[in-house]
N, C-alpha and C positions, 0 to 999 in steps of 0.2 A: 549763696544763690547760684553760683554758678558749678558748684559741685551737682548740686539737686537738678541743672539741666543739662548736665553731663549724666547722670544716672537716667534720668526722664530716656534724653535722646537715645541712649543705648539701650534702654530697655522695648524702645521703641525699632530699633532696627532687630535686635532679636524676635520680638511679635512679627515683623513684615518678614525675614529668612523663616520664619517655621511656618510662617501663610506661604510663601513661595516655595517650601519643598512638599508642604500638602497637596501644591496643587500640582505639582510636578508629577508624584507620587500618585497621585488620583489619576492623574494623565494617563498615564501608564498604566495602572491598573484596568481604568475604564477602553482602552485601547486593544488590550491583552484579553477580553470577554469573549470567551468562545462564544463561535455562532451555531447557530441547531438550524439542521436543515431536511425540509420534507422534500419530495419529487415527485413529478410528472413523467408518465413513460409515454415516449414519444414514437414510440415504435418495437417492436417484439419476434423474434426470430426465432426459427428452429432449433435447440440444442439436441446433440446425441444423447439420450439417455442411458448411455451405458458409459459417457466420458463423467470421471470421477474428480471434477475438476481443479485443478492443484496450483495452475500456474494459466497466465491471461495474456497476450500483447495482440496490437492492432498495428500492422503497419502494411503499406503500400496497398490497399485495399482488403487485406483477411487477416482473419485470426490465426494467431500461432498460441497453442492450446501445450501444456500439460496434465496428464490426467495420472493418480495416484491409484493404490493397492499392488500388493503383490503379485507379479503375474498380469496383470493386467494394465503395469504403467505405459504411459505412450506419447511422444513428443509428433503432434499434427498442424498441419496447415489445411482450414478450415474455409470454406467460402458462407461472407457472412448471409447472404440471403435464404440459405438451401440449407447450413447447419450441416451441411458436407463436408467428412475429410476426404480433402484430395491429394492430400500426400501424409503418408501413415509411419514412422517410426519407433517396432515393437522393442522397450528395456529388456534387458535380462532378471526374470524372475526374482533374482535376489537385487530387486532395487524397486523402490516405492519411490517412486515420481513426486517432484514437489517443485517449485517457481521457477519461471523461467523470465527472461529479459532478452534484447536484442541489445547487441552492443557492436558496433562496426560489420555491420552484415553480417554477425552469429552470434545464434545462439548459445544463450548459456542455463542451462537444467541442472538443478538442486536435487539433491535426495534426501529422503528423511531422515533414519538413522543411519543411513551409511558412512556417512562424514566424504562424499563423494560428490563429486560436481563436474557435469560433463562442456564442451563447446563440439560445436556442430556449424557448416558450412548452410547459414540461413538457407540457398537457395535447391541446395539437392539432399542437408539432413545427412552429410557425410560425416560422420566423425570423428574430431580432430585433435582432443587432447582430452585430460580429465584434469582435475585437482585433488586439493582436501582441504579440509576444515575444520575446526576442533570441537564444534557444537552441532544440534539436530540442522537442518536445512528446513527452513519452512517458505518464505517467499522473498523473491528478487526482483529489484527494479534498477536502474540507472538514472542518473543525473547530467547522463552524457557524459561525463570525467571520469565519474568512477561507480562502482558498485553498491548498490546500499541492500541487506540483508536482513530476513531476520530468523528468529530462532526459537517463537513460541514464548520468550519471555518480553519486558519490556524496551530490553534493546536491540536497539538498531546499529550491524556492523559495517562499515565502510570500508569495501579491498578495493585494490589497485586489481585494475580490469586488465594487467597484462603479466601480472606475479600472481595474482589470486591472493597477499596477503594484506591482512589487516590493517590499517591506516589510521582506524579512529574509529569509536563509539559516540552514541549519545546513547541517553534513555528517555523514553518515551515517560509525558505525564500530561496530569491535566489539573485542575484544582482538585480533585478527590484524592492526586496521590499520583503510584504509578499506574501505567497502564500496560496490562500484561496479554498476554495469550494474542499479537501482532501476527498477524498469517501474510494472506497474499499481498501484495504491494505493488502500487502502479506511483509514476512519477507523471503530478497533473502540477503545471505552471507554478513551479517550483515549489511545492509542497508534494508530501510522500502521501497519498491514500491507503490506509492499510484496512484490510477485515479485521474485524477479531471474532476468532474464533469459536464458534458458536453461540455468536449475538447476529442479530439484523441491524448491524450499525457501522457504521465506515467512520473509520479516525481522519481528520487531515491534520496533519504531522507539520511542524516548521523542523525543517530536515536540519537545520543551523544548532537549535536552541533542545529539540525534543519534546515542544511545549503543542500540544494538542490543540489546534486553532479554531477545532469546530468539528461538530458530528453530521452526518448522517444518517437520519433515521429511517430504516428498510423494512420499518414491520409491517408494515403492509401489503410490503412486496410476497406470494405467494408460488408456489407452484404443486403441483398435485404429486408430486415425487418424495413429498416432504412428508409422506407418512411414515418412509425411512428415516428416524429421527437420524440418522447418521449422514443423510440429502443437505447440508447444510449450505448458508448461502457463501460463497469463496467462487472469486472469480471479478477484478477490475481491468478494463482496458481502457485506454483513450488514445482516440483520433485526432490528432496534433494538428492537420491540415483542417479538418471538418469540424472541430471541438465538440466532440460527440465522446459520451461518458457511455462505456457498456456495464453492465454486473450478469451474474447470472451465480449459479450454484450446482458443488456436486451432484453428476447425476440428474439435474436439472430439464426440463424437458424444452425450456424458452432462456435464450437469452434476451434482454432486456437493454433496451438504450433508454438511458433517463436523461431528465434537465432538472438541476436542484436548484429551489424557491428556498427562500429563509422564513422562518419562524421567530417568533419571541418563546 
């Protein structure tokens, strides 16, 4: 008798530990559900149609812009209502423009295949150092400590913003897998917003784990520049102070401030 409720009881605490790690397990899973997200444009402003847009930051009132192609790259400071550069910085031909970030009052600009990285004096676009790096250059952000990169594949590199070297990877995913072709990057309320490249959808990124926390979806979004299939959308800022989300795209004729609503 007493054996049989010795097997009962224990067989009864094994049933209650695998009900308490299903729920745990479920916890977690159902916690982990990416969110999809539509938007509202709140507002629509001039872009240059001849900026080929590479890299995005909003700070102390304007845009600090980089703009891509051969010949043609350029690191500007933009006044957001007018879609004006008011202060113009022409590359050297052999350099294709790609993300830029503000880090300690400068500037730092990516190139695409040059394995080159430039820093510049925020306030006058003086030129102050360069680096290197061992992969393509596609877009940078900060987390205020350090640098977070990418490279056109699924991950994301983290360098020290005062050696330029590497620190740590994650890789970007989502339930489907991984998630590749990572372009511009803006850092919003501690998640990484990235484009991918040539989709109308923005990743938001848990910059800790690589785990894709939620999309969203820009198909809607439009501009009449896009009959250049090559006009694609690249281009995220945000206003820290204001909480105001920009986008916009290469070549683009409007940038766009959104407010993003969730869906099922």
């Amino acid at each position: 008798m007493k054996k049989r409720f010795l097997v009962a009881a224990a067989a009864m605490l094994i049933i209650l530990f695998s009900l308490a790690a299903y729920i745990v397990l479920y916890n977690e899973t159902a916690g982990n559900e990416e969110l999809n997200y539509e938007y509202i444009v709140t507002n629509a402003y001039p872009h240059d149609i001849n900026a080929f847009t590479e890299g995005l930051v909003y700070e102390s009132g304007f845009l600090y812009e980089s703009t891509g192609l051969y010949g043609n790259s350029t690191l500007r400071k933009v006044e957001l209502e007018t879609g004006e550069a008011i202060q113009l910085y022409s590359m050297s031909p052999d350099f294709f423009g790609e993300g830029i970030t503000i880090f300690n009052d400068q500037i730092i600009q990516l190139t695409w295949l040059e394995n080159k990285g430039f820093v510049y004096e925020k306030d006058n676009f003086e030129l102050l150092k360069n680096f290197s790096y061992p992969y393509e250059g596609w877009g940078i952000t900060t987390d205020g400590e350090n640098l977070i990169m990418s490279d056109g594949t699924a991950t994301l590199h983290f360098l020290d913003p005062k050696s330029f070297q590497e620190i740590g990877t994650v890789e970007v995913h989502d339930a489907s897998g991984p998630v590749t072709m990572l372009n511009e990057l803006e850092y919003v309320k501690g998640d990484v917003y990235a484009n991918i490249f040539e989709q109308k959808r923005i990743a938001i990124i848990n910059v800790q784990t690589g785990e894709v926390k939620g999309w969203i979806d820009l198909a809607g979004l439009r501009d009449p520049s896009e009959v250049d299939l090559n006009n694609v959308l690249n281009g995220i800022a945000y206003d820290v102070d204001g909480d105001r989300l920009f986008v916009t795209g290469k070549r683009w004729t409007q940038l766009f401030e959104i407010k993003l609503v969730t869906f099922d």
